[in-house]
KOLRO-13570 format. One record per residue (C-alpha): z, y, x. Coordinates in nm, 4 decimals, decimal comma. Example, Ala and Ser with C-alpha at 12.3 -4.5 7.8 and 13.67 -1.06 7.14 Angstrom:
REM KOLRO-13570
{{0,7800 -0,4500 1,2300}},
{{0,7140 -0,1060 1,3670}},
This chain:
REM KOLRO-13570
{{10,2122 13,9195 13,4344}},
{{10,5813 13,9808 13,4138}},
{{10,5344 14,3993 13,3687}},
{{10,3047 14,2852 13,1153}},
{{10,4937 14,0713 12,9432}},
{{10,8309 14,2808 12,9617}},
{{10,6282 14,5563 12,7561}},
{{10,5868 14,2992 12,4802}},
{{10,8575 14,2172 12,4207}},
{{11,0984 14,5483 12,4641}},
{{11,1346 14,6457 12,1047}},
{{11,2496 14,2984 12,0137}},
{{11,5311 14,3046 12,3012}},
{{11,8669 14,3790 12,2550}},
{{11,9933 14,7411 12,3725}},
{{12,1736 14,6100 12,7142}},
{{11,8219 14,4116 12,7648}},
{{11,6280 14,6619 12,7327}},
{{11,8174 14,8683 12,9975}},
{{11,7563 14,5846 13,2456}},
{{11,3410 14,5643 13,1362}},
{{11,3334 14,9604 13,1508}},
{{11,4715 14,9098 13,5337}},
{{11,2193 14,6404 13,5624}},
{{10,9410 14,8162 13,4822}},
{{11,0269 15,1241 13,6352}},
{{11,1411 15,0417 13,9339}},
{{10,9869 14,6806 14,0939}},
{{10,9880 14,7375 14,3950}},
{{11,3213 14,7184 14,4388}},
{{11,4096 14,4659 14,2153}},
{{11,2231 14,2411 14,4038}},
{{11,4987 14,3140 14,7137}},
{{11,8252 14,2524 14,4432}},
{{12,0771 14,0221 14,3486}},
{{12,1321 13,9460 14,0139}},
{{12,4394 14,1040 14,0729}},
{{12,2799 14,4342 14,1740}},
{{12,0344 14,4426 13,9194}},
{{12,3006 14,4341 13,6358}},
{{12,4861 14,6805 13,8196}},
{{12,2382 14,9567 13,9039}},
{{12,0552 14,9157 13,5332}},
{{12,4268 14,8957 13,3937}},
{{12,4169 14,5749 13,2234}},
{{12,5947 14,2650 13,2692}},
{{12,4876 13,9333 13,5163}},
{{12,4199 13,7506 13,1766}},
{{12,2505 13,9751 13,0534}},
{{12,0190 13,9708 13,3181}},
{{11,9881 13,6055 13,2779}},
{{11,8961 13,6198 12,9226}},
{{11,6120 13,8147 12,9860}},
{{11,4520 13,6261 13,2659}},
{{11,4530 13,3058 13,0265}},
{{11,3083 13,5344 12,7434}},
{{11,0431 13,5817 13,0312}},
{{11,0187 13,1820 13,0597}},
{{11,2097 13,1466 13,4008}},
{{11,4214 12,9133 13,5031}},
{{11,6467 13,1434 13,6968}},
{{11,6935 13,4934 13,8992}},
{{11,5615 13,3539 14,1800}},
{{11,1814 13,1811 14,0574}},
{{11,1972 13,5465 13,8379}},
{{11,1591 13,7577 14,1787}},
{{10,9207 13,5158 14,3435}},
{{10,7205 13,5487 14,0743}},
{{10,7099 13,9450 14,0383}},
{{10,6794 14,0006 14,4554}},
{{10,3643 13,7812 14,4069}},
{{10,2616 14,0111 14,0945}},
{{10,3770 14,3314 14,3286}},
{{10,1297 14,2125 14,6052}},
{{9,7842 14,2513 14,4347}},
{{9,7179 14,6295 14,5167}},
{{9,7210 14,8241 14,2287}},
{{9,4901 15,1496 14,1480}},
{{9,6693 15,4328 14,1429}},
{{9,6244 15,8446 14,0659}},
{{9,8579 16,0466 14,2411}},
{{10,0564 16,2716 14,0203}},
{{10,0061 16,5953 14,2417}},
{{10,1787 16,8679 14,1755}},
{{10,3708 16,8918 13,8838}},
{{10,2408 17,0887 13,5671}},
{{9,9055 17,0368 13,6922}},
{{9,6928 16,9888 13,3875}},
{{9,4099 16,8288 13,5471}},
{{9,6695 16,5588 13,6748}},
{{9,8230 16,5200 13,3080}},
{{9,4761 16,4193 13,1996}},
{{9,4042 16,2006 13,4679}},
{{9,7265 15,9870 13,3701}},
{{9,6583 15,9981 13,0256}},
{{9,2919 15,8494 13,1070}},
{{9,4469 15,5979 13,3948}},
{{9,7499 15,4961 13,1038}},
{{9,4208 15,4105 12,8994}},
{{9,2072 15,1835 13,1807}},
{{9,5857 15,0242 13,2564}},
{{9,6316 14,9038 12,9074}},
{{9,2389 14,7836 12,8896}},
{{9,3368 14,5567 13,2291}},
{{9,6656 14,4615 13,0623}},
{{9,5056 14,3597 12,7433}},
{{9,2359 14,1515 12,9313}},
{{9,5757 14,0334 13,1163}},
{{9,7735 13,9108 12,8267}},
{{9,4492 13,7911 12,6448}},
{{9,3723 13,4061 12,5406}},
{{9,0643 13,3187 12,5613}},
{{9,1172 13,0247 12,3449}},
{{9,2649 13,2221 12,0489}},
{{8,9762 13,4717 12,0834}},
{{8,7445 13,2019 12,0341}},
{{8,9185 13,0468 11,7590}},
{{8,9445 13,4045 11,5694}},
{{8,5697 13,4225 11,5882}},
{{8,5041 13,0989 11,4384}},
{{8,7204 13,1737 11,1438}},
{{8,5238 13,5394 11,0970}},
{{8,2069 13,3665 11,1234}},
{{8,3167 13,1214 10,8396}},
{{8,4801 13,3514 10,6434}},
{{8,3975 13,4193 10,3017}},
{{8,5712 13,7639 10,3077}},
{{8,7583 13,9500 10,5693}},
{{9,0348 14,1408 10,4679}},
{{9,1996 14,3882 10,7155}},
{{9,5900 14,4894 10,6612}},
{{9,7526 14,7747 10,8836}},
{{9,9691 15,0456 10,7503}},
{{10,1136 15,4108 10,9343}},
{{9,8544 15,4196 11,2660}},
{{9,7609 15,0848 11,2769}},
{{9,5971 15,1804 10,9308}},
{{9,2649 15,3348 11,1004}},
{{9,2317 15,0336 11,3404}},
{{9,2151 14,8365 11,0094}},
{{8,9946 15,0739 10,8848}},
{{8,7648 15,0847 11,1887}},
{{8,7687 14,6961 11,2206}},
{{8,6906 14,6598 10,8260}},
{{8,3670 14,8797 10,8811}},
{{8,2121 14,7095 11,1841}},
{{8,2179 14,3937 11,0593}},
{{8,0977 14,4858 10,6909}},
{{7,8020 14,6464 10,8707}},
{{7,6698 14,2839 10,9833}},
{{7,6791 14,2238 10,6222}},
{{8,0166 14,0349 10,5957}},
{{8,2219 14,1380 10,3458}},
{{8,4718 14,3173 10,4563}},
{{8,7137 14,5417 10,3499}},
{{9,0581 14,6688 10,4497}},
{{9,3775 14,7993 10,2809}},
{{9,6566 15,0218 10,4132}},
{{9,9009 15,0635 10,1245}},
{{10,1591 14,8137 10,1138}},
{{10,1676 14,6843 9,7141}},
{{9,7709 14,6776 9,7415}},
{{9,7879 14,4279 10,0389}},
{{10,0765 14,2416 9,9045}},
{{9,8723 14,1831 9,5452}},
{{9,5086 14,1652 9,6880}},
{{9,6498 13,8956 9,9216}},
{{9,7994 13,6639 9,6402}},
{{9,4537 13,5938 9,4752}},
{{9,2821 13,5051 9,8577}},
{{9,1863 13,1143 9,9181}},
{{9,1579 12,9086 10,2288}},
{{8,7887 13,0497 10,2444}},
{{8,9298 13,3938 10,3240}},
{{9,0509 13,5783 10,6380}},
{{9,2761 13,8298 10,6965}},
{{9,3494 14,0330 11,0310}},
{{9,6728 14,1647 11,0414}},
{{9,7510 14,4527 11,2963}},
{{10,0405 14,6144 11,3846}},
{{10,1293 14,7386 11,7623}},
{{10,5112 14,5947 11,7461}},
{{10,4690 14,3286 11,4937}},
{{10,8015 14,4411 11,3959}},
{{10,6445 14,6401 11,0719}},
{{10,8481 14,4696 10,7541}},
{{10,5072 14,5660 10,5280}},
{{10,2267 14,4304 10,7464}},
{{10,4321 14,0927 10,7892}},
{{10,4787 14,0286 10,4618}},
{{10,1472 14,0909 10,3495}},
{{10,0050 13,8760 10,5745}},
{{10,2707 13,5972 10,4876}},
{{10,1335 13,6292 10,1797}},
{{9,8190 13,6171 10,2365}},
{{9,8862 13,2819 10,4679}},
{{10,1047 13,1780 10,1850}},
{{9,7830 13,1801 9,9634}},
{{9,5887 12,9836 10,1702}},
{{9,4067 13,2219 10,3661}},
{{9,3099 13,1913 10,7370}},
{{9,5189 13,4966 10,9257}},
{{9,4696 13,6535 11,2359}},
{{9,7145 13,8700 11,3988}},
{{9,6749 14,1778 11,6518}},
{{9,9773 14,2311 11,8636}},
{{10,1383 14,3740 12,1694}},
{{10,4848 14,1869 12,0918}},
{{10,5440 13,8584 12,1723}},
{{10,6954 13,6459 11,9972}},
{{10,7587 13,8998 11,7391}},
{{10,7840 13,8402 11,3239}},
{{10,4167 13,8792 11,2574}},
{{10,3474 13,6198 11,4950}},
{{10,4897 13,3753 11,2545}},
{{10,2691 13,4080 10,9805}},
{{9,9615 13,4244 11,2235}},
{{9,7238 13,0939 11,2828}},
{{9,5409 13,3064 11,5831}},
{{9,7448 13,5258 11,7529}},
{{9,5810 13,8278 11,9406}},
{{9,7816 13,9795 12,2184}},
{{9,7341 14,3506 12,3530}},
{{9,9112 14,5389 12,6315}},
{{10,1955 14,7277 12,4999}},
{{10,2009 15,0129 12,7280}},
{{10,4871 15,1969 12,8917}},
{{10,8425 15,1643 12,6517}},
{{10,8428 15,5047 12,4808}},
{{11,0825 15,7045 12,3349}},
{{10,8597 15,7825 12,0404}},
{{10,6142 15,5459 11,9004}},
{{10,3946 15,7985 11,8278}},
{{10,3492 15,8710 12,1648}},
{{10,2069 15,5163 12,2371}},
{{9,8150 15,4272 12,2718}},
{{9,6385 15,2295 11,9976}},
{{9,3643 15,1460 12,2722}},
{{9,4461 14,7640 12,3118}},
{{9,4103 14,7002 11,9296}},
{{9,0707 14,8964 11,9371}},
{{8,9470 14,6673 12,2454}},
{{9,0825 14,3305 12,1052}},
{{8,8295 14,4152 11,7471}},
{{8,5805 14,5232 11,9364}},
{{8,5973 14,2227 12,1705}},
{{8,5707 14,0562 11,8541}},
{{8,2651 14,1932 11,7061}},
{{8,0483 14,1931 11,9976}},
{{8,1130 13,8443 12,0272}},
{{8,0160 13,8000 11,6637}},
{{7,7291 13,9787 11,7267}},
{{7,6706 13,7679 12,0519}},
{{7,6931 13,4724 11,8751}},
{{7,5049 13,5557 11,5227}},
{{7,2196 13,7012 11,7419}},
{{6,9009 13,5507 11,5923}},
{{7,0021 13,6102 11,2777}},
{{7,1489 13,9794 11,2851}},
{{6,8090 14,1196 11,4768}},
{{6,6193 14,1247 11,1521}},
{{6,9715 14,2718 10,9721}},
{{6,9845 14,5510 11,1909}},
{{6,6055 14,6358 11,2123}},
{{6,6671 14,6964 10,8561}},
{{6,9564 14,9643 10,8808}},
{{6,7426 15,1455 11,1176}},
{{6,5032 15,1975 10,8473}},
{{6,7499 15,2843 10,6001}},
{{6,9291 15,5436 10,8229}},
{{6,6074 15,6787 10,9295}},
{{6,5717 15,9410 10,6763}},
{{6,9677 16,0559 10,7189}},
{{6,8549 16,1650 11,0722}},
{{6,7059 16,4827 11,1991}},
């Protein structure tokens, strides 16, 4: 999906490519009726660098580039209508439709392949180690505590020097699941590379493509990115959330047999925490 994939990868384009994605996305409809001429003059960019996108996209020109997103633009899409504006009920409903569009997107931009490879290496690991700093931190966190409740162990760091030294002493018998929403985070990729550099088995949880964490990644996990933002804080965590617990369900899927008797045994144990 080109909207898809344009979300990706707009924090690793240049500034004059992302005015010409932001256009994109924003405006499709029309694109689909432009020249490349047009295009690079109503997003106020230049004919090549319009060009360089679309082969960032994996075209081989303008024109296979629109055929390509009027095909995309003529699967209806579900939408909520704004309303009127300052209408709170209509904030929440985008908020809530942002969220089911970035679910879709992630199922969109997901391989099915990887997935299955990721699980295999869980399911062999020795230890799973989760690395995430800033807000990716609690979707470590959160990843590192399901699986350690089917009795792997599991455990997850979010400061930087811990990640960089526990990852040094890991062995090919480990895994670690790096996650960071841009993959453009400086302290989550070089844990990680460490971590690869060590031997272990890494797994990587991602909405941009072909960005530096993807490098030091042998599965590579890709989530929606969402709308571009002007403040990263503004932007959802929801496709990271979906991709681990895609991920343990399908543990849990596959270990079946063997975790019914594990978790008949932490109903016991909870049994007297509950009223």
């Amino acid at each position: 999906m080109i909207i898809v994939q344009l979300k990706g990868i707009y924090d690793s384009l240049s500034e004059s490519e992302r005015r010409v994605a932001k256009y994109i996305i924003e405006r499709p409809d029309d694109v689909i009726h432009y020249t490349i001429t047009e295009l690079a003059k109503f997003s106020h960019s230049s004919e090549a660098t319009v060009y360089r996108l679309v082969k960032k996209l994996g075209f081989s020109g303008y024109q296979s580039f629109k055929i390509s997103l009027a095909r995309e633009l003529s699967i209806p899409q579900e939408v909520i209508e704004e309303g009127s504006e300052g209408s709170y009920q209509n904030f929440v409903e985008r908020i809530v439709q942002e969220n089911i569009s970035l679910a879709k997107e992630t199922m969109a931009v997901l391989d099915l392949d990887a997935l299955k490879k990721a699980v295999e290496l869980i399911i062999n690991a020795r230890r799973l180690v989760f690395f995430g700093v800033g807000r990716s931190a609690v979707v470590a966190q959160s990843g590192s505590f399901n699986f350690a409740l089917l009795g792997f162990s599991s455990t997850h760091y979010i400061d930087p020097h811990a990640q960089v030294m526990v990852a040094s002493g890991l062995t090919n018998e480990d895994v670690v699941v790096g996650i960071s929403h841009t993959g453009t985070i400086r302290d989550t990729v070089k844990s990680v590379q460490v971590a690869h550099a060590a031997g272990a088995k890494t797994i990587v949880i991602t909405s941009g493509i072909n960005s530096p964490i993807t490098e030091v990644g042998d599965v590579v996990l890709y989530t929606a990115a969402g709308k571009p933002s002007t403040s990263e804080f503004t932007v959802s965590r929801i496709g990271e959330f979906l991709i681990l617990d895609i991920l343990y369900k399908t543990v849990v899927a596959r270990m079946s047999e063997r975790l019914s008797k594990h978790f008949d045994k932490l109903e016991e144990i909870l049994k007297p925490k509950r009223f």
